[in-house]
N, C-alpha and C positions, 0 to 999 in steps of 0.2 A: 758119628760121622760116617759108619759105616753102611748106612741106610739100614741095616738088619733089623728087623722086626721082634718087636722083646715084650714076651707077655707082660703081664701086669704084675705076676708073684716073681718073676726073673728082677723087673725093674725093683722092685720092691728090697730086695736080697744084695743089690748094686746101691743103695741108695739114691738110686734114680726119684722112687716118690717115696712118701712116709708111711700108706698104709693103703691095703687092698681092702674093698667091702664084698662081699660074698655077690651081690645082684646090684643093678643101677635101683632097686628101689630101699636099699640101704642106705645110698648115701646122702638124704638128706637129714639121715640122724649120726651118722660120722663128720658131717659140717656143722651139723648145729655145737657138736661135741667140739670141735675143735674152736668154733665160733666163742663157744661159754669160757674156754681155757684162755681165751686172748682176750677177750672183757674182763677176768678177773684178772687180768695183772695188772700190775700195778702201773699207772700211767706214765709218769717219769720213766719207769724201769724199761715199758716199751720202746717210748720213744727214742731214749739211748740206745735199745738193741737194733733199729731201725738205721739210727745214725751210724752203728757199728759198720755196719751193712752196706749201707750207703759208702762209706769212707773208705772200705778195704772190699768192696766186690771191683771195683773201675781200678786199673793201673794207674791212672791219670790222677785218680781222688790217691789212693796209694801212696802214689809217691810223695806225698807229701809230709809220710810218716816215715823215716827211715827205716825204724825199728816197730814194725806190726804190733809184737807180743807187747813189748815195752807199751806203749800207747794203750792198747786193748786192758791189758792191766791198771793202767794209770785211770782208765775210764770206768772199769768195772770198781776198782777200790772205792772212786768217788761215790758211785752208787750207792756199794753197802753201808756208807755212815750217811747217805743220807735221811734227813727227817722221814722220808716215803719208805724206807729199808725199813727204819727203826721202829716206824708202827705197825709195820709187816709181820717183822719178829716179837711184837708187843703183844701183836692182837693175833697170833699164833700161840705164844703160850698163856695168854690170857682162853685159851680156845674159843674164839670170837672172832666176827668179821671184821677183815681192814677198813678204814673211816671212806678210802676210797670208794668200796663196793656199797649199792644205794642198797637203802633199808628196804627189806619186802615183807 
């Protein structure tokens, strides 16, 4: 709000952005990286983090939950015992890809 001008490792240290790349011709393998990390998740699990998002960034969506934590917790539990959870943590200690992620 202050108009002040905030390098990119300043922003970085504030949580302004998640990660600085050395040159502009880095960063099209810091997005493919970040790209690969959000296709392998698990699609339910996204879509709920979306929704999380969605429901508690706006006042408006907000209020609609009294209690934030309470909710966010109520939402997150459901996750973990879902079917999508459970062959997550299946096909993790089977050391093997989730059914989700396509065969290569």
């Amino acid at each position: 709000m202050s108009a002040d001008k905030i390098k990119a490792q300043r922003a970085c240290e504030i949580g302004l952005i998640h990660e600085v790349v050395p040159a502009p011709k880095d960063l099209p393998a810091a997005l493919e990286k970040v790209l690969e990390n959000i296709l392998n998740g698990a699609p339910n699990a996204m879509a709920v983090a979306k929704r999380l998002v969605h429901d508690l960034t706006w006042p408006e969506k907000r209020a609609h939950y009294p209690d934030s934590l309470e909710y966010v917790a109520k939402v997150l539990a459901d996750v973990r015992i879902s079917p999508e959870a459970q062959e997550g943590l299946k096909a993790f200690l089977e050391k093997r890809k989730p059914s989700w992620l396509k065969k290569s």
